[in-house]
N, C-alpha and C positions, 0 to 999 in steps of 0.2 A: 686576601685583603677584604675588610669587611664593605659592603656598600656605603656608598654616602649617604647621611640623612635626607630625610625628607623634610622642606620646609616651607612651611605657609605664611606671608608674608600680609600684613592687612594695615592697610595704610595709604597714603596718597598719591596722587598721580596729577602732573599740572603741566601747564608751560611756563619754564621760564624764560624770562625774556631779560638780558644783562645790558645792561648799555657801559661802556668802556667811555670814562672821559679822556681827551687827548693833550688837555693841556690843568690847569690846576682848577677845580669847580667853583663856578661864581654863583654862589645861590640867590635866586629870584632872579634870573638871565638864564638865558639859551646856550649851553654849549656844545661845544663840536666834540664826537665823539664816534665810537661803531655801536652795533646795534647786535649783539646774537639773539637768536632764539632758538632753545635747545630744551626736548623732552628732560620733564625733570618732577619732582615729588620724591620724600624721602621714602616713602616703600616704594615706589617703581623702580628709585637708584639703586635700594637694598636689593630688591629683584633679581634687576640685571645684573649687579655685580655677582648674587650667586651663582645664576646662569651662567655668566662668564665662568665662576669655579667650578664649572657640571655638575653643581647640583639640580632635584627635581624640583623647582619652584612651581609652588599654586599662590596667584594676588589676586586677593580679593580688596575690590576699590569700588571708588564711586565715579561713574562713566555719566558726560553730560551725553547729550543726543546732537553734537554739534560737529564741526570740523577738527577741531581741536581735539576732541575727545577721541574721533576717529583717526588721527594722526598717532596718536599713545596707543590706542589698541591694535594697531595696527605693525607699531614696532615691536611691543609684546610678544605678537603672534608669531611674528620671523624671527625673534629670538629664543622661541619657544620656548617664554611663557606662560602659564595657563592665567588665563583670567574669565573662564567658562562658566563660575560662580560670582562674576563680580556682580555690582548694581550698574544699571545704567538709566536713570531721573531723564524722563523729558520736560522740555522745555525749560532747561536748565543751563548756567556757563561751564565750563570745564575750567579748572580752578587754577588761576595764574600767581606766580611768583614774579617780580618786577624787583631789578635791583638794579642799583646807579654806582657803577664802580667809578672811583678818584685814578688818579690817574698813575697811581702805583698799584693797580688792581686790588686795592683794598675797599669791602664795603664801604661806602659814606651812607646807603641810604636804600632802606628798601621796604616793598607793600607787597601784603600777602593778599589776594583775592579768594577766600576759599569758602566761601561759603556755602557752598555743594556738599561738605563734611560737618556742618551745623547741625543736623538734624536729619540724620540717619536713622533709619527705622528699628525696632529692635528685631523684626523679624527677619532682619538679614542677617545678624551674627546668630539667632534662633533657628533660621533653615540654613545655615552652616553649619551648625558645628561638628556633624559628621564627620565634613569635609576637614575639619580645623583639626580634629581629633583626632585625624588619620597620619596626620604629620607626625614626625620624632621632634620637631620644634613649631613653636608660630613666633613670629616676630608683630611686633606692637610698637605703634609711633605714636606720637603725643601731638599730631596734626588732629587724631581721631578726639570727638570729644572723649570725656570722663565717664559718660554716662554708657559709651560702646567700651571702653578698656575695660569698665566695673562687669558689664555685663559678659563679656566672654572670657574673663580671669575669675568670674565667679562662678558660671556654669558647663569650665573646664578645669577642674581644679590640678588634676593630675598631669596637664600639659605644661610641657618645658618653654614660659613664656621670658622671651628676649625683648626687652624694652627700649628705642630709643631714642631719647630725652629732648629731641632737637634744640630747643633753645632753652634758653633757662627759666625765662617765662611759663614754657608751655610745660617745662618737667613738673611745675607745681599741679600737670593735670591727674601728674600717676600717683600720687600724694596714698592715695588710698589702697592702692593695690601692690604698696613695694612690697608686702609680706609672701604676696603669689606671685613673683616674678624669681625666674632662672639666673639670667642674666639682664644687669641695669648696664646700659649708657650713656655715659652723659657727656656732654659736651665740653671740651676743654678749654 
């Protein structure tokens, strides 16, 4: 049986926070509802779930210096995860997802906080890409700007890059780099 690939994962990490309405949402009024908050970001999810498949995951993310950030690193690690090359920005938030589910747990309404992925250096996908390169895939989310997806789909050309699109908005960020992509996903 051949081994399983190897995959490197680069993309977000957040808390989300969902709140469940309990009865039908009155907007501009308070209502009664429950409150989760549950580790989340579409590459941490990607992560785990490959981990969950045994495969070898390496994430590389952007880690605030807060509570929050140490709560994700920290589930990472007991799922072993690698995140030993991610970034971690002080004096930073760790990047929150907020979403107000209707009372059929359907979205009605949601804010993304992620400002942490704004303005990524180039020298983290630069003193990576050994590590990127060493993978049989990298996986790529469209939380990451345009300017980190250009940058390590153009200075790894030969890698099997998996894209995925998260919202529809944001797939307008890979706009440029569908030519260097393996595999595209988008969202249905």
């Amino acid at each position: 049986m051949k081994d399983k690939p190897k995959i490197c994962v680069i993309g977000a990490a957040n808390i989300d926070l969902i709140g469940f309405s309990k009865e039908k949402l009155i907007y501009k009024d308070s209502n009664n509802g429950t409150l989760e908050t549950i580790l989340g970001g579409v590459g941490r999810n990607i992560a785990e779930n490959l981990k969950h498949l045994d495969f070898d995951v390496e994430f590389l993310s952007v880690f605030a210096d807060d509570e929050f950030s140490k709560m994700i690193t920290e589930s990472c690690n007991d799922l072993g995860i690698s995140i030993k090359h991610s970034l971690i920005r002080e004096n930073r938030s760790t990047s929150i997802f907020m979403a107000i589910m209707d009372r059929f747990h359907d979205m009605a309404l949601a804010l993304a906080a992620m400002d942490i992925y704004d303005d990524i250096p180039d020298s983290f996908i630069i003193d990576n890409l050994e590590v990127i390169a060493q993978n049989d895939y990298c996986i790529i989310e469209t939380n990451l700007p345009t300017s980190t997806l250009e940058l390590v789909t153009e200075k790894l050309p030969d890698t099997r890059f998996a894209l995925e699109a998260v919202s529809s908005k944001k797939a307008l960020k890979a706009k440029s780099i569908l030519k260097r992509l393996y595999i595209l996903k988008c969202k249905t």
